[in-house]
C-alpha positions in Angstrom: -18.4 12.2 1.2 -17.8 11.6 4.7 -17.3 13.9 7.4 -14.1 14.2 9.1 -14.2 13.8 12.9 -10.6 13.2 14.3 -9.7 13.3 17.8 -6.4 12.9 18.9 -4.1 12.9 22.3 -0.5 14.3 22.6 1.4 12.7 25.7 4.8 14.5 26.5 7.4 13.6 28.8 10.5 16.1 29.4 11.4 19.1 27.7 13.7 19.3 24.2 15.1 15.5 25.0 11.8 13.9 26.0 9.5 12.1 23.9 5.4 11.5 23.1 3.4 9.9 22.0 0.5 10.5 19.6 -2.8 8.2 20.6 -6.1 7.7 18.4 -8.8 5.5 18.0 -6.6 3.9 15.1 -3.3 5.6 15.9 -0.3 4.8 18.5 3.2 6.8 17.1 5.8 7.5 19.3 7.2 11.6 18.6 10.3 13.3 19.3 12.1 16.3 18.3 14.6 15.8 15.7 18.5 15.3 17.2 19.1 17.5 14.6 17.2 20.2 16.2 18.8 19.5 19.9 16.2 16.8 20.8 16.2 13.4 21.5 15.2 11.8 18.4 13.6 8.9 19.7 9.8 8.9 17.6 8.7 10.5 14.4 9.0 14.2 13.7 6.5 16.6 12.3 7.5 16.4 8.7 7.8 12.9 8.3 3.8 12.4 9.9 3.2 15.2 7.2 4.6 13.0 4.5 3.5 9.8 5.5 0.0 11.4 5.9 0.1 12.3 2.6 1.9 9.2 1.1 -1.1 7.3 3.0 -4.0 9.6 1.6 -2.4 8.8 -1.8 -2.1 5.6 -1.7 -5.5 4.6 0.1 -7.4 7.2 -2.9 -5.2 5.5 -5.4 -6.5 1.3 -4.0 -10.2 3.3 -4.2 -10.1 4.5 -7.6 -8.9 0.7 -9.0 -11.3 -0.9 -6.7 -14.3 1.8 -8.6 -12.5 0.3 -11.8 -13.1 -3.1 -10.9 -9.6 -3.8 -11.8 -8.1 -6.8 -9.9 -5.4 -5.3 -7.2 -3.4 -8.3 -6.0 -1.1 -5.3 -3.8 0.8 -2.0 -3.7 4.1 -1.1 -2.5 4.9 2.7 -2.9 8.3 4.6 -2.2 8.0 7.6 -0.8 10.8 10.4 -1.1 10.3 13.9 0.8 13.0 16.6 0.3 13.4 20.1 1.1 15.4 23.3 -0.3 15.5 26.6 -0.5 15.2 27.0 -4.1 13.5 24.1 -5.1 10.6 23.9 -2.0 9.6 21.0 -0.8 9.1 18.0 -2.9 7.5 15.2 -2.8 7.8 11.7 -5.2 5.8 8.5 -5.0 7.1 5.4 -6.8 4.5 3.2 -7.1 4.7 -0.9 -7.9 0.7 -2.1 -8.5 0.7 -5.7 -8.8 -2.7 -7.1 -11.0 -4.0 -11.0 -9.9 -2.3 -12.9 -12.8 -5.7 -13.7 -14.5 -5.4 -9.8 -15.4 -6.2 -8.9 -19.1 -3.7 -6.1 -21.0 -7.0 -4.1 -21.0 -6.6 -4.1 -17.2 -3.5 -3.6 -17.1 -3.5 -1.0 -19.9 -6.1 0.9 -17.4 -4.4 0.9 -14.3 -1.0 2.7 -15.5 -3.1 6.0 -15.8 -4.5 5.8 -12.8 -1.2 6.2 -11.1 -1.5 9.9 -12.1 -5.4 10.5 -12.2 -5.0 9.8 -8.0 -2.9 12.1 -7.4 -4.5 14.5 -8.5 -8.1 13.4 -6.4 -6.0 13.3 -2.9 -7.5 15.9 -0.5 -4.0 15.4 1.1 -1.8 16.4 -1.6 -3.7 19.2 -3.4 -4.1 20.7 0.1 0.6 20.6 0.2 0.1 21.7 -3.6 -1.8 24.9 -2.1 1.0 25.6 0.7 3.8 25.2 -2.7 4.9 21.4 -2.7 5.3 19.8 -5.8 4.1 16.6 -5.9 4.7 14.0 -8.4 3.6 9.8 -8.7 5.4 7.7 -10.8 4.5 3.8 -11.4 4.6 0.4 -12.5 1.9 -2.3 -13.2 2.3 -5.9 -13.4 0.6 -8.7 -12.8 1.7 -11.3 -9.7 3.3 -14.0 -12.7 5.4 -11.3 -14.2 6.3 -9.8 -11.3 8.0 -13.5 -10.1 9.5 -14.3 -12.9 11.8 -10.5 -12.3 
């Protein structure tokens, strides 16, 4: 397993209505308090860069675990949905839509569909949310690219 070793710069101009930005060797995002929360609302806020860390560690363990398969991955394209409540927690669903090359076998395809669960179960992401109480929940599709044009 590789080591993590993550450096990162904040940048922040003004006070509650400013902006940042977040800078790293592969990272450039604009931040900004929420106008919900009496700021100016122009960059990403602290929950969503939570989610989409975790969408992202999901989806990137998820392409890993197929390519360790050998299955054919033609693409992904994953929905992400992040709410928050005070008696259900925070939750968090992926929707996932794996597309297969179209030379893909029904064996293949028969073996990705679980996959869409086994990963995420494996993200270091997720189980560390699971720890702090979100539930977190994948949900998917599989088809191969001729199927898929002919929806």
């Amino acid at each position: 397993m590789a080591q993590m070793n993550t450096s990162i710069k904040i940048h922040w101009n003004g006070a509650m209505q400013g902006a940042g930005r977040i800078e790293g060797t592969e990272l450039g995002v604009a931040i900004a308090i929420p106008a919900s929360f009496g700021g100016s609302g122009a960059g990403t806020d602290p929950k969503s860069l939570l989610v989409s860390a975790a969408a992202s560690c999901y989806a990137m363990t998820l392409i890993a675990m197929l390519e360790a398969k050998k299955l054919p991955v033609a693409g992904l394209a994953m929905h992400c949905n992040a709410s928050e409540s005070k008696d259900a927690g925070v939750s968090i669903d992926y929707d996932v839509r794996l597309l297969l090359s179209s030379d893909a076998t029904q064996a293949q395809l028969d073996a990705t569909r679980p996959l869409i669960q086994a990963a995420d179960t494996v993200c270091a992401i997720g189980n560390l949310l699971r720890t702090a109480g979100y539930r977190i929940e994948a949900q998917g599709q599989v088809a191969t690219i001729v199927e898929d044009m002919a929806n």
